[in-house]
C-alpha positions in Angstrom: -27.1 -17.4 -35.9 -24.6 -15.5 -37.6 -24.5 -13.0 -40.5 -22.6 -15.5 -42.0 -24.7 -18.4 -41.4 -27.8 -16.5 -42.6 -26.1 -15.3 -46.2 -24.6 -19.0 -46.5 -28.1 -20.3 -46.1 -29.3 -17.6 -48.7 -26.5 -19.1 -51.0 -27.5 -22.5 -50.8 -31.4 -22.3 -50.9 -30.1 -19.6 -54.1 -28.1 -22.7 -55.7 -31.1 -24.8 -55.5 -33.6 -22.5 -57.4 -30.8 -21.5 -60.2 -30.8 -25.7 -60.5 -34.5 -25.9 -61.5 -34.6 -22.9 -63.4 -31.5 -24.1 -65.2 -33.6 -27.5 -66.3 -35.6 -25.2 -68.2 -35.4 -23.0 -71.6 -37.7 -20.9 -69.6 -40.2 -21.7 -66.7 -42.8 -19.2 -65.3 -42.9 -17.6 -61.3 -45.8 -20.5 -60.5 -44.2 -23.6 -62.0 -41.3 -22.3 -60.3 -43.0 -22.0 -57.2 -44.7 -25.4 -57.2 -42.1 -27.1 -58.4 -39.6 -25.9 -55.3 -42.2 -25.8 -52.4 -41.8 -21.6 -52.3 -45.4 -20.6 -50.9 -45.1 -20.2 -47.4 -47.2 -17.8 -45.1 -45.8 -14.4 -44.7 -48.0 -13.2 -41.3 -47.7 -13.9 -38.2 -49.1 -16.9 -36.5 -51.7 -14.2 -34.6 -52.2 -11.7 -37.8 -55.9 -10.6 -38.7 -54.2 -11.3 -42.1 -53.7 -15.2 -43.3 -52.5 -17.2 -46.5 -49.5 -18.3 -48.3 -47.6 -16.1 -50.8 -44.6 -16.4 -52.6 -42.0 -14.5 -51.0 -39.7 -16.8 -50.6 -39.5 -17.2 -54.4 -39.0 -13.3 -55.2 -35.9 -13.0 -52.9 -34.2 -15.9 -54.1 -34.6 -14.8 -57.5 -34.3 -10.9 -57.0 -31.2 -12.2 -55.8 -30.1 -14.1 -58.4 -30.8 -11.8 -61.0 -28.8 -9.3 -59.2 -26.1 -11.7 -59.4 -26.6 -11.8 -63.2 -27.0 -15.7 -63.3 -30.8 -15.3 -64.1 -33.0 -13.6 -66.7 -36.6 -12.3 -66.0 -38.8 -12.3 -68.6 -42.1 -10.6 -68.4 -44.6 -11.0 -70.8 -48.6 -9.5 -69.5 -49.5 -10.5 -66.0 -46.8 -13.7 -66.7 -43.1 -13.8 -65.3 -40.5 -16.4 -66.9 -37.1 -17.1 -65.6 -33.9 -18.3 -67.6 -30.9 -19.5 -66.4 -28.2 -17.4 -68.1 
């Protein structure tokens, strides 16, 4: 797979998240999460370590905030997004 490929694939799995969180005057990182499908294990299959986190979810929208096209709102222990 190509550079190319894997940035386009980025894009579009991007464009999907800023859909949902564009439904929304605000939704927090979880309803975000469970909404999309974005917990998915982060170990390998062999790793002493197991369980799902959400790491898909912070580099889609790290990369849309960097983009300027979101807003992250953090209020205590709580993170919010907003389409902007």
């Amino acid at each position: 797979m190509s550079k190319k490929a894997i940035a386009d694939l980025l894009d579009s799995m991007a464009e999907v998240v800023h859909a949902e969180i564009a439904k929304h005057a605000l939704i927090t990182r979880i309803d975000l999460v469970e909404s999309l499908g974005l917990r998915h294990s982060s170990y390998p299959k062999h790793a002493a370590t197991k369980g799902e986190t959400t790491w898909l979810c912070a580099l889609l929208t790290t990369k849309l905030e960097e983009e300027g096209r979101i807003e992250v709102v953090k209020d205590g222990g709580r993170t919010f997004y907003r389409a902007v």
